[in-house]
DOVEXDO-971850 format. One record per residue (C-alpha): x, z, y; residue number from 1. Coordinates in pm, whole numbers. Example, Ala and Ser with C-alpha at 12.3 -4.5 7.8 and 13.67 -1.06 7.14 Angstrom:
<pafis>
<pafi X="1230" Z="780" Y="-450" num="1"/>
<pafi X="1367" Z="714" Y="-106" num="2"/>
</pafis>
This chain:
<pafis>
<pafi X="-6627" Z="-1478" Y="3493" num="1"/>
<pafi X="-6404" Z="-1494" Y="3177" num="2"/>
<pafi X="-6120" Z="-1665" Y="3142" num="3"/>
<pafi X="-6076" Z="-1785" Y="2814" num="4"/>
<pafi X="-5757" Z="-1925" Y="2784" num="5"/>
<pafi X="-5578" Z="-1613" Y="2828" num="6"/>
<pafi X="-5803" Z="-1381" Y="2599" num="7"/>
<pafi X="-5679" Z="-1302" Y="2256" num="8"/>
<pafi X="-5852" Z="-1527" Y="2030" num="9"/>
<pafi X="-5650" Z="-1416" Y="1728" num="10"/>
<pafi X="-5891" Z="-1348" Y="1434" num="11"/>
<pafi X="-6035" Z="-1021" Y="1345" num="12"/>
<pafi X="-5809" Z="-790" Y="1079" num="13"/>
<pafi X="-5988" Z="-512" Y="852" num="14"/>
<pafi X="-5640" Z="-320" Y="956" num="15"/>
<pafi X="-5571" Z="20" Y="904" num="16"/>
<pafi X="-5754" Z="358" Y="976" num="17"/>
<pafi X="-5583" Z="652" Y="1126" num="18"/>
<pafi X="-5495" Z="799" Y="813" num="19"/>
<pafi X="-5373" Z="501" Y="589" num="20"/>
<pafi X="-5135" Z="476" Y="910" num="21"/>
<pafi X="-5036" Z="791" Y="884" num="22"/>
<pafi X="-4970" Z="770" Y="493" num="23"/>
<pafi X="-4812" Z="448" Y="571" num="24"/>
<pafi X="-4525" Z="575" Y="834" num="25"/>
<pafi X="-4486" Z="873" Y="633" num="26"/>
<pafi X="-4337" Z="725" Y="334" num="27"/>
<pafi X="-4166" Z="514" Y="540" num="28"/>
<pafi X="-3993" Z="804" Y="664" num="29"/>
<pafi X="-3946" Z="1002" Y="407" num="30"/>
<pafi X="-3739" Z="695" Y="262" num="31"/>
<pafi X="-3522" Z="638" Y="579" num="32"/>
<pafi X="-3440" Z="990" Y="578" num="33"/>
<pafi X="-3313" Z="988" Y="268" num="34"/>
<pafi X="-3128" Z="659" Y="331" num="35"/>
<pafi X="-2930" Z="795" Y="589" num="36"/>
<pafi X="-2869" Z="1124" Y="412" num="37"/>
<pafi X="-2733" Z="954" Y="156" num="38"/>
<pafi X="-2579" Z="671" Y="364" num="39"/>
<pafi X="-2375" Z="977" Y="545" num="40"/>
<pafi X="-2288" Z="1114" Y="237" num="41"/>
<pafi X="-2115" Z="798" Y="19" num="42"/>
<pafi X="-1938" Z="665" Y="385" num="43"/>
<pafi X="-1614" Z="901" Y="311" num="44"/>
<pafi X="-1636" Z="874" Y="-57" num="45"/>
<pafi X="-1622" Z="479" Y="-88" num="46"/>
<pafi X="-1288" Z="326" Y="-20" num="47"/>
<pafi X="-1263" Z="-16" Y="63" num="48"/>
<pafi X="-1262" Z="-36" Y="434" num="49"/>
<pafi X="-1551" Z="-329" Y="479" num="50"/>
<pafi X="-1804" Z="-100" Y="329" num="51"/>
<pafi X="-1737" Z="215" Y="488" num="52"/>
<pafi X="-1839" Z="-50" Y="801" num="53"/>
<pafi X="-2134" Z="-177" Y="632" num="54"/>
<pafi X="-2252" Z="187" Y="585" num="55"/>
<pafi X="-2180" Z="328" Y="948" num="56"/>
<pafi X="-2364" Z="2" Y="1093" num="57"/>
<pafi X="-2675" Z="26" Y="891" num="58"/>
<pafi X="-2674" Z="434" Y="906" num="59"/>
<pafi X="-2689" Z="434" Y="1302" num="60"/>
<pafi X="-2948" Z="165" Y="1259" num="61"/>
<pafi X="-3153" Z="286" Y="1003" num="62"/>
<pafi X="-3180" Z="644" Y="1205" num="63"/>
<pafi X="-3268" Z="503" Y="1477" num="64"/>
<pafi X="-3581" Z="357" Y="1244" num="65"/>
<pafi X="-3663" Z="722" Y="1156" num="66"/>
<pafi X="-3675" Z="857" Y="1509" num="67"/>
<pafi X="-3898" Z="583" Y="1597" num="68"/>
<pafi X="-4174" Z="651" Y="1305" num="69"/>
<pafi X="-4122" Z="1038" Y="1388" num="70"/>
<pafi X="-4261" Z="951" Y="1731" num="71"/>
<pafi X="-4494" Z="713" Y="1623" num="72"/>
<pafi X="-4651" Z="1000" Y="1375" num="73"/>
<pafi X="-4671" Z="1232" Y="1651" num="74"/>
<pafi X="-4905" Z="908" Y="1848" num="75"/>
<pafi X="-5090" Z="957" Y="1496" num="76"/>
<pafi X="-5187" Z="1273" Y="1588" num="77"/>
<pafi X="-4949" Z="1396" Y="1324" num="78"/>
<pafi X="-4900" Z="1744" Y="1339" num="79"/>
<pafi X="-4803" Z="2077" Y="1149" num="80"/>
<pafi X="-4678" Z="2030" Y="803" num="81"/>
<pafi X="-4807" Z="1679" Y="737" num="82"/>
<pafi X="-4656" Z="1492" Y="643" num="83"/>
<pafi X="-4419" Z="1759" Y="415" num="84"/>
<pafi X="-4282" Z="1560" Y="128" num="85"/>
<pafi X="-4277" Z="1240" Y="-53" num="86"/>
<pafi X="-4534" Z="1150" Y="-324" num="87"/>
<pafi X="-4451" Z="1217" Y="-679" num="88"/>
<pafi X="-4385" Z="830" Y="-686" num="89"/>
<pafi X="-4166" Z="802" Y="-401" num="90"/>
<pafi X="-3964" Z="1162" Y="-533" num="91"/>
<pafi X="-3890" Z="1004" Y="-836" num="92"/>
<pafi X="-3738" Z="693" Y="-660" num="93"/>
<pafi X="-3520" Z="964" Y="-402" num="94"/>
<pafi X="-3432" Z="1168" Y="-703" num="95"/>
<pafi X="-3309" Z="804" Y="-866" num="96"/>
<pafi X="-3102" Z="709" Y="-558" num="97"/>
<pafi X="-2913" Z="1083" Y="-551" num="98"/>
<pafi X="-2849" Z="1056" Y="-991" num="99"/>
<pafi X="-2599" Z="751" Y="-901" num="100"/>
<pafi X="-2242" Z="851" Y="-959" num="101"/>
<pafi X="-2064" Z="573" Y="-808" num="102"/>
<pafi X="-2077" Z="368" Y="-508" num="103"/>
<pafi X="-2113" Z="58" Y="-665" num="104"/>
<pafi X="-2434" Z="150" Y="-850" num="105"/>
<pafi X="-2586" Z="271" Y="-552" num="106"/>
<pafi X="-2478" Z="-14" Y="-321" num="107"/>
<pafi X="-2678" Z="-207" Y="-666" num="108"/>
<pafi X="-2976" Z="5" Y="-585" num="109"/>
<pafi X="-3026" Z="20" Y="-248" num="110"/>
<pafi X="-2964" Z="-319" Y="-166" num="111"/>
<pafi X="-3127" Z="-506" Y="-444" num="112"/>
<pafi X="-3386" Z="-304" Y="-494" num="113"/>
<pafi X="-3496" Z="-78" Y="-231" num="114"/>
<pafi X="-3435" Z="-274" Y="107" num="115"/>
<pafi X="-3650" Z="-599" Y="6" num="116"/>
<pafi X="-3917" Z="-366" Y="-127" num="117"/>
<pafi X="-3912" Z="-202" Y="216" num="118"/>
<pafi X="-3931" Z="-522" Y="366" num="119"/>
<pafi X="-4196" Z="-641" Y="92" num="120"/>
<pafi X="-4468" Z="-313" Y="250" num="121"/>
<pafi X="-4395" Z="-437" Y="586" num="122"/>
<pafi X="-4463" Z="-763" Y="545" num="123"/>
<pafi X="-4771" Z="-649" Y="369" num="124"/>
<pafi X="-4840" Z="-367" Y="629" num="125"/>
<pafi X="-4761" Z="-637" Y="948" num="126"/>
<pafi X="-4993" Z="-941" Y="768" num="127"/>
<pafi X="-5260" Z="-669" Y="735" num="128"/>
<pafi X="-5238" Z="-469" Y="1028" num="129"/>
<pafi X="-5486" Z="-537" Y="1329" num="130"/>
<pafi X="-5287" Z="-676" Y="1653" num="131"/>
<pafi X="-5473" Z="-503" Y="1907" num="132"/>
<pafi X="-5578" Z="-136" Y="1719" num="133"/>
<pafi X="-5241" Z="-98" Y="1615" num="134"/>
<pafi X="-5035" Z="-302" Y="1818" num="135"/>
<pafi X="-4757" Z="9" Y="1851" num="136"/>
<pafi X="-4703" Z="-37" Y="1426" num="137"/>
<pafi X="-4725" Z="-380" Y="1446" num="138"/>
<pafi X="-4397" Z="-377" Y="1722" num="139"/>
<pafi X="-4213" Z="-124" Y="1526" num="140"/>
<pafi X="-4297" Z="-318" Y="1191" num="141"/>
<pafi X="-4197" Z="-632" Y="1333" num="142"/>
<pafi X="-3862" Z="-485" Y="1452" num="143"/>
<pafi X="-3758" Z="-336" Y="1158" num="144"/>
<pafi X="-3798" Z="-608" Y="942" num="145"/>
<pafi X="-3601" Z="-824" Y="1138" num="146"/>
<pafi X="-3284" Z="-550" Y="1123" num="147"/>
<pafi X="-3358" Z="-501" Y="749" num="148"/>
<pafi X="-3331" Z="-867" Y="709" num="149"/>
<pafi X="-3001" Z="-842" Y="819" num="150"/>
<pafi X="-2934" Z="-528" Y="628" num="151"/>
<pafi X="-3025" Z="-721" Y="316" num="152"/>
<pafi X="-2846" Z="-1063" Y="402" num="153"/>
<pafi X="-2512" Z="-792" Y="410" num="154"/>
<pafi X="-2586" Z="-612" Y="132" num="155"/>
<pafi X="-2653" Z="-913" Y="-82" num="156"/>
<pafi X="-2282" Z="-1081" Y="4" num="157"/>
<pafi X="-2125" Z="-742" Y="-58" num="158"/>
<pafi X="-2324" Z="-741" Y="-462" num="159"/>
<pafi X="-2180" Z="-1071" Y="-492" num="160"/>
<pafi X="-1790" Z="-980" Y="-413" num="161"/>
<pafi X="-1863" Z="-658" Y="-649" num="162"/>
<pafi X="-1978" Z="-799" Y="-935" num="163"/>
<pafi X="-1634" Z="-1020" Y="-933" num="164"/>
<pafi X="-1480" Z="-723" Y="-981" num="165"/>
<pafi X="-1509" Z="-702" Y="-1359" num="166"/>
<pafi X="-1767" Z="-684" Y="-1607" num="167"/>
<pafi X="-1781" Z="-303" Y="-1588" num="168"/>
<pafi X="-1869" Z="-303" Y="-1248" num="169"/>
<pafi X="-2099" Z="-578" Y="-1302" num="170"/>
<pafi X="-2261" Z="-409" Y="-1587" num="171"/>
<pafi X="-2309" Z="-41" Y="-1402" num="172"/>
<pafi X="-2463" Z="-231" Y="-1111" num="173"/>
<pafi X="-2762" Z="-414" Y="-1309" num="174"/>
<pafi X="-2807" Z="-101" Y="-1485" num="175"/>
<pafi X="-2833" Z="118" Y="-1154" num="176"/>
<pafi X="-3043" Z="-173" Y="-1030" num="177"/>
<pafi X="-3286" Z="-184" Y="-1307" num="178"/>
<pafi X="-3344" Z="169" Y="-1340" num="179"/>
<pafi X="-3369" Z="129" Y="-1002" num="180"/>
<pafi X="-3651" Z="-129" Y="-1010" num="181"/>
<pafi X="-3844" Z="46" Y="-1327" num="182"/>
<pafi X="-3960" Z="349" Y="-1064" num="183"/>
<pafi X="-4002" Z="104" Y="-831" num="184"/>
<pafi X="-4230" Z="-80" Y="-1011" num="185"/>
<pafi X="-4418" Z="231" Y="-1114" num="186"/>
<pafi X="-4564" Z="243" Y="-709" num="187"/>
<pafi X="-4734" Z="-119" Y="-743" num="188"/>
<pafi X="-4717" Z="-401" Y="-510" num="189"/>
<pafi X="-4716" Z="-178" Y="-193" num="190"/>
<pafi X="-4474" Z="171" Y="-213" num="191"/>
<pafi X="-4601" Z="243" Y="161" num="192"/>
<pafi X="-4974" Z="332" Y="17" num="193"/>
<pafi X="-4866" Z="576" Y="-263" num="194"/>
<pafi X="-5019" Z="957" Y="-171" num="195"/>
<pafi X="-4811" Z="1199" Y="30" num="196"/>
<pafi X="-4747" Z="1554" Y="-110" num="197"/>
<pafi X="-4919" Z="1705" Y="208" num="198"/>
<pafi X="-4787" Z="2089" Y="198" num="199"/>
<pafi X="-4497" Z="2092" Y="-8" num="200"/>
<pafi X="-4163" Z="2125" Y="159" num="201"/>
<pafi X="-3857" Z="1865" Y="60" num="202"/>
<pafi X="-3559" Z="1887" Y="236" num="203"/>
<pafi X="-3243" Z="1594" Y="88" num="204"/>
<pafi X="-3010" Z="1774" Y="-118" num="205"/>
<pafi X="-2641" Z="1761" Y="-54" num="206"/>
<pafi X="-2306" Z="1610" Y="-263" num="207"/>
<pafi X="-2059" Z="1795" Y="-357" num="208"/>
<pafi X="-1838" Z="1943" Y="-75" num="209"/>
<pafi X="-1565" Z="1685" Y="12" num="210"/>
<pafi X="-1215" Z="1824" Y="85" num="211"/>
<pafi X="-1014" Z="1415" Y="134" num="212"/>
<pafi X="-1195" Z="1056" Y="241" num="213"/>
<pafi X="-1139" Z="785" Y="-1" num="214"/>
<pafi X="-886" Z="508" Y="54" num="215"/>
<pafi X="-842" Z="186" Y="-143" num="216"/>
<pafi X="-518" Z="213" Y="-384" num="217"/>
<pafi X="-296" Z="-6" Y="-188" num="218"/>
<pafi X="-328" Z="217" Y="101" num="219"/>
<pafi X="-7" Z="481" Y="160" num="220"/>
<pafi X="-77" Z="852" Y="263" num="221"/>
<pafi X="143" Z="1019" Y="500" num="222"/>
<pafi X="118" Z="1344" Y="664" num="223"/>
<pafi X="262" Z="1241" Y="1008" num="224"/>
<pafi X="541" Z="1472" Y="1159" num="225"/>
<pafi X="437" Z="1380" Y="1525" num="226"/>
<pafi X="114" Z="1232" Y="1659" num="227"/>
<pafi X="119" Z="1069" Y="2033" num="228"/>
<pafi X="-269" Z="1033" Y="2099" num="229"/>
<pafi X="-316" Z="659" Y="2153" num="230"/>
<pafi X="-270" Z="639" Y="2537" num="231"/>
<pafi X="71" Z="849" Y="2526" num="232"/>
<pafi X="159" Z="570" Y="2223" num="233"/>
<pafi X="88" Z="276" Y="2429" num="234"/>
<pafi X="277" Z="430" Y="2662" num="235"/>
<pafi X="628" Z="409" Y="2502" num="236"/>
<pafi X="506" Z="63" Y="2345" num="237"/>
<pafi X="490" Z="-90" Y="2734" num="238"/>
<pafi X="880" Z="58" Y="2785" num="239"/>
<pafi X="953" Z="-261" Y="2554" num="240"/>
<pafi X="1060" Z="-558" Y="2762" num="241"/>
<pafi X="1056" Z="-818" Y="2486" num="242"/>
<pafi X="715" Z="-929" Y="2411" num="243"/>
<pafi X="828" Z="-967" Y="2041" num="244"/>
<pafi X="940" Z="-582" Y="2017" num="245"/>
<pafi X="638" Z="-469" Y="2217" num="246"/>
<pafi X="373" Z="-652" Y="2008" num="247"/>
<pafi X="548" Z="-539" Y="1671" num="248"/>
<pafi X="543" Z="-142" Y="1808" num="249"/>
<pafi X="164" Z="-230" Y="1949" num="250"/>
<pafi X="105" Z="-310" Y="1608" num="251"/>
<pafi X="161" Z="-7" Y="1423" num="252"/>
<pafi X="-22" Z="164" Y="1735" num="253"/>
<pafi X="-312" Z="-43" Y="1647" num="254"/>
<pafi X="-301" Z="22" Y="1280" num="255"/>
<pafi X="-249" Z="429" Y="1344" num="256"/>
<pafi X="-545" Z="441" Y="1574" num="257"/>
<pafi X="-773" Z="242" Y="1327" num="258"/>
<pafi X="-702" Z="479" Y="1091" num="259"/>
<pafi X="-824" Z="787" Y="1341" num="260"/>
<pafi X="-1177" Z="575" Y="1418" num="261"/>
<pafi X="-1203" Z="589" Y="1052" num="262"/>
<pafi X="-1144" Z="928" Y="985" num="263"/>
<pafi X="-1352" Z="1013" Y="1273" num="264"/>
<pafi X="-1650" Z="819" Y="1190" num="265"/>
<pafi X="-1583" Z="1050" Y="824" num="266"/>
<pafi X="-1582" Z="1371" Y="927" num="267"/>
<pafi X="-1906" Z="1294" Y="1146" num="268"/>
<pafi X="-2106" Z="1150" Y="830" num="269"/>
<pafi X="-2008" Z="1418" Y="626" num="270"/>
<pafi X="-2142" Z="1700" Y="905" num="271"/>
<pafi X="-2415" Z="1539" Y="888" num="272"/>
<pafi X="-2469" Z="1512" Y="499" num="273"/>
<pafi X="-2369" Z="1859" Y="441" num="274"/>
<pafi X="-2625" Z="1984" Y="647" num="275"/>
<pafi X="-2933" Z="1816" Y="565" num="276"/>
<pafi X="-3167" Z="2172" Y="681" num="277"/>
<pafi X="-3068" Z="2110" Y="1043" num="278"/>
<pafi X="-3328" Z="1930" Y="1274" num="279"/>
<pafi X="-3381" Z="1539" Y="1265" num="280"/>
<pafi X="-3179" Z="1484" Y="1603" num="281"/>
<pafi X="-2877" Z="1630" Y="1469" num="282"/>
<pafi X="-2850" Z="1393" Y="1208" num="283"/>
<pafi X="-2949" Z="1074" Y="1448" num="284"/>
<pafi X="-2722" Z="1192" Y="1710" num="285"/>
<pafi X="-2427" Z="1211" Y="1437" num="286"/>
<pafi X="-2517" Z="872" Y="1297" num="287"/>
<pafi X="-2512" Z="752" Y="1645" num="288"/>
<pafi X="-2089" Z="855" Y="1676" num="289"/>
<pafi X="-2059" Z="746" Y="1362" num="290"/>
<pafi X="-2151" Z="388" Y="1459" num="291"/>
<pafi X="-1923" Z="424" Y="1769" num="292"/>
<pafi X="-1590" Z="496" Y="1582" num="293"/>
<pafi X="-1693" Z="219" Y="1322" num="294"/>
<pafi X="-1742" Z="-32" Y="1570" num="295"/>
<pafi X="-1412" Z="45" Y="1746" num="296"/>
<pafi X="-1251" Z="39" Y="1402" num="297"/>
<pafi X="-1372" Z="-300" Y="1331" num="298"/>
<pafi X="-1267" Z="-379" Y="1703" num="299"/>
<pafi X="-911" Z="-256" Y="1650" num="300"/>
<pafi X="-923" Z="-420" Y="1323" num="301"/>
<pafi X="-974" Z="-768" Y="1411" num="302"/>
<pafi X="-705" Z="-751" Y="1664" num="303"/>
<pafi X="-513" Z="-586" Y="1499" num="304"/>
<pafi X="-533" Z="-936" Y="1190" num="305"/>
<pafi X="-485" Z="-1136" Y="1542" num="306"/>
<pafi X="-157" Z="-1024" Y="1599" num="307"/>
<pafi X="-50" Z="-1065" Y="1221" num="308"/>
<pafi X="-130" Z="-717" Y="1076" num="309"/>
<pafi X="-340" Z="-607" Y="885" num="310"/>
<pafi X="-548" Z="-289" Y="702" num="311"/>
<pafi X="-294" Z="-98" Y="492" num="312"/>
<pafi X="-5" Z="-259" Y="668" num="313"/>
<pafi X="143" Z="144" Y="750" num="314"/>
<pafi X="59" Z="463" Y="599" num="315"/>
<pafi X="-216" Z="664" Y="735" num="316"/>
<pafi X="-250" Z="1030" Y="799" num="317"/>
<pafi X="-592" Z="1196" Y="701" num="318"/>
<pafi X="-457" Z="1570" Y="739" num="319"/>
<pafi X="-759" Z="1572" Y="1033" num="320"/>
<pafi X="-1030" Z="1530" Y="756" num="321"/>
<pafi X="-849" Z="1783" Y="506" num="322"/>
<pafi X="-878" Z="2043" Y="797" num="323"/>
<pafi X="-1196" Z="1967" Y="959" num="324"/>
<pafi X="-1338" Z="1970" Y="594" num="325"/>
<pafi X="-1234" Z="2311" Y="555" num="326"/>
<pafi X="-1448" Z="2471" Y="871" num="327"/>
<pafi X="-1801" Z="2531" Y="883" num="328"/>
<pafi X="-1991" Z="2281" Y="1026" num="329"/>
<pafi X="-2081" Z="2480" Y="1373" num="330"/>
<pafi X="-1679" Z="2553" Y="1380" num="331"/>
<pafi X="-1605" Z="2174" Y="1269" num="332"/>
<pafi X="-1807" Z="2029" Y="1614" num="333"/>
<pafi X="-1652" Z="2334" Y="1838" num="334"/>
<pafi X="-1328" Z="2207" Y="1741" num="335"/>
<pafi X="-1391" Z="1820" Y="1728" num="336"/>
<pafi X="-1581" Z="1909" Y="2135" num="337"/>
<pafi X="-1247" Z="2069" Y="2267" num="338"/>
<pafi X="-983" Z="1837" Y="2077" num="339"/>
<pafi X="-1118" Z="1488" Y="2059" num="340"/>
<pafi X="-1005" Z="1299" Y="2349" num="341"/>
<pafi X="-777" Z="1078" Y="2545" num="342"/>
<pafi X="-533" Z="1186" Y="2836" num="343"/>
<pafi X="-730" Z="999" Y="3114" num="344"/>
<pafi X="-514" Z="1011" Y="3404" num="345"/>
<pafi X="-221" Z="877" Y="3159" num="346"/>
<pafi X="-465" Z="677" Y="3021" num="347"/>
<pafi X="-536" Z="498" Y="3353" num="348"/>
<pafi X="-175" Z="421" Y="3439" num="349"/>
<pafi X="-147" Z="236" Y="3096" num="350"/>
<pafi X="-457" Z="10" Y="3176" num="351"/>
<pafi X="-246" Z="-80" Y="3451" num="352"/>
<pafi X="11" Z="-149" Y="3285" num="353"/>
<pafi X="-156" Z="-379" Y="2969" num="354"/>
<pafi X="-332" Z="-509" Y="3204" num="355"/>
<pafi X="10" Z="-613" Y="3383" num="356"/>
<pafi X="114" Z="-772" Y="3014" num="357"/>
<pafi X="-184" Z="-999" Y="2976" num="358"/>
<pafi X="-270" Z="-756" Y="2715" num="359"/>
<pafi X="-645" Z="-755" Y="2845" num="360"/>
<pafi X="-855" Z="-688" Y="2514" num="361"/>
<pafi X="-605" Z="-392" Y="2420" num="362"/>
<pafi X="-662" Z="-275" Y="2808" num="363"/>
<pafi X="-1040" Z="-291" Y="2720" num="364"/>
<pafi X="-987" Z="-132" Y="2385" num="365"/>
<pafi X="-853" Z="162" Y="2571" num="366"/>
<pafi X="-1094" Z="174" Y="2836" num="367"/>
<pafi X="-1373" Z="187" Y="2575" num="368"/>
<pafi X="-1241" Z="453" Y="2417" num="369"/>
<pafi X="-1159" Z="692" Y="2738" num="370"/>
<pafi X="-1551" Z="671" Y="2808" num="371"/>
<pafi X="-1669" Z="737" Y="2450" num="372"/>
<pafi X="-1410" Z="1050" Y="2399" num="373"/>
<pafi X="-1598" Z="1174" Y="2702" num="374"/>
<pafi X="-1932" Z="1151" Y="2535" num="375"/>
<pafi X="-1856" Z="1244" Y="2228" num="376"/>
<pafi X="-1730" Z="1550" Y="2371" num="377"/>
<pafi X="-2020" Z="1688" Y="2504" num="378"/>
<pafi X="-2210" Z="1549" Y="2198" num="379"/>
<pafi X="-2065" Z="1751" Y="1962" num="380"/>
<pafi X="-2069" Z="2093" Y="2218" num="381"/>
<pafi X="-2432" Z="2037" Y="2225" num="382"/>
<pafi X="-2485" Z="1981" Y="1836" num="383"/>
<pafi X="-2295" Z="2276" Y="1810" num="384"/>
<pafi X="-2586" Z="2475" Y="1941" num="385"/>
<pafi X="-2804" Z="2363" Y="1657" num="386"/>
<pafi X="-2581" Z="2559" Y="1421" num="387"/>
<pafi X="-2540" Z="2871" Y="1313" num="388"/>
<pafi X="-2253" Z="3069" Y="1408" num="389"/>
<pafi X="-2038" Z="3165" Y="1132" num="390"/>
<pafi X="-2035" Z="3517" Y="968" num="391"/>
</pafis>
């Protein structure tokens, strides 16, 4: 007996073979790689706050798209040294996206150019794909358009406050943009279908080292004489028994941790652009922190405007990035594993204590934060491992 209702009565698709799959994925990945390379590597270097966020949120997001085609190549039956490096098409369009020498131009190009042609092969690859032969792509497709779609809805509002920046802005942008879209052009309708260089080795190729992040020009820098961590700091703001006083010293707590989750989320894209020859989960794993200290950043942030502050409304300290900078990566996470943390049995007792103030998002601020220091902790001791040990 059959039971019709339930059987899958959507038409038949040509779809895919094995190998136009595996062509497929792999310029998919060899694109996403490079996007988060490259993602990592202009985070410290642009300075307007709101981007920086962008970046970290679409970096964490767009790795995780990467790990997911790596495992879905390996399903493929991918194996050995396929697939090794992009197509001479697709080089040309990562050799493009690494020529740009300011933000703004690649911002232009990745965002008005290469995200809705991404989307454009998926749509293509999902309308074409069969539902029930390759029902694993067709999930993963499906997915990652609808996070791209957001990608692009953000990256389109952010063109439109840059090119009211000036017509020099405006003008580098649509020339980024269309040189951009010329190689672009160059791999037809569908980028996903253009031959793989099977045997030849590309690894992404690194900026300049970076010795300072970038801030925006209102922004003061300070080297801080003394630096409570943010429990100890919250500590001596709760000794306040005006609610006016305490608020106004909460602020500038606020403001001096944002600046930290910042700096942090810096010094982990940077590890992870200056080392490009270091395994895939390295990189994923550093996006993933990354993405933690922006979020808390934007967290802190938006309190922070709640109470009647605001970004830039102290100076901030970025001495941690100048010294971090200056290790070698291996020595960089050693020191990041033993020193990044938060006093949790002081910590605990000034929970208590918000919590005592109706101060419950700041309690769950902190809270947050305890756990994640923790984690990242024994993140970066294990990424250690995957480096060498300096000379």
């Amino acid at each position: 007996m059959r039971f019709d209702r339930i059987r899958d009565h959507r038409p038949l698709r040509t779809g895919f073979s094995v190998l136009e799959s595996r062509i497929r994925f792999g310029n998919y990945f060899h694109l996403m790689r490079e996007i988060v390379h490259l993602h990592n590597g202009w985070l410290p270097r642009v300075p307007a706050l709101d981007v920086k966020a962008l970046l970290g949120i679409h970096v964490y997001e767009d790795a995780t798209f990467v790990r997911r085609i790596r495992q879905h190549l390996r399903e493929l039956e991918v194996t050995g040294t396929f697939p090794s490096s992009a197509g001479d098409g697709l080089k040309a369009i990562l050799e493009t996206l690494n020529s740009y020498k300011t933000w703004e131009e690649y911002i232009a190009a990745i965002y008005s150019v290469i995200k809705p042609g991404l989307m454009d092969a998926w749509e293509s690859h999902f309308t074409a794909g069969d539902p029930l032969l390759d029902e694993p792509s067709q999930r993963l497709i499906a997915r990652f358009m609808q996070i791209t779609a957001q990608h692009i809805s953000g990256g389109i509002g952010l063109l439109e406050s840059l090119h009211q920046l000036g017509p020099d802005v405006s003008a580098r942008m649509q020339e980024a943009g269309s040189r951009m879209r010329t190689h672009w052009s160059k791999l037809g309708n569908d980028f996903s279908a253009s031959p793989l260089a099977v045997g030849r080795k590309y690894q992404p190729t690194a900026k300049p080292h970076l010795s300072s992040p970038t801030r925006e020009e209102f922004i003061r820098i300070e080297t801080a004489t003394k630096r409570d961590s943010f429990s100890m700091a919250l500590a001596e703001c709760l000794r306040e028994q005006e609610d006016t006083s305490f608020l106004e010293r909460v602020k500038e707590v606020l403001h001096a941790q944002l600046a930290d989750q910042v700096l942090w989320a810096e010094i982990y894209a940077i590890t992870s652009h200056e080392n490009p020859q270091v395994m895939w989960e390295f990189h994923e794993a550093l996006s993933r922190l990354v993405w933690d200290k922006i979020r808390y950043a934007q967290s802190l942030d938006k309190f922070l405007s709640s109470l009647g502050g605001g970004w830039g409304g102290s100076a901030v300290d970025i001495s941690t990035f100048t010294t971090l900078a200056g290790l070698r990566a291996r020595d960089r996470m050693l020191v990041v594993a033993t020193r990044h943390g938060l006093d949790t049995e002081r910590a605990t007792g000034v929970l208590a204590g918000l919590k005592d103030r109706n101060q419950t998002y700041l309690a769950n601020i902190l809270d947050h934060l305890i756990a994640e220091a923790d984690n990242h902790r024994r993140v970066c001791a294990r990424l250690a491992e995957l480096l060498p040990a300096s000379p």
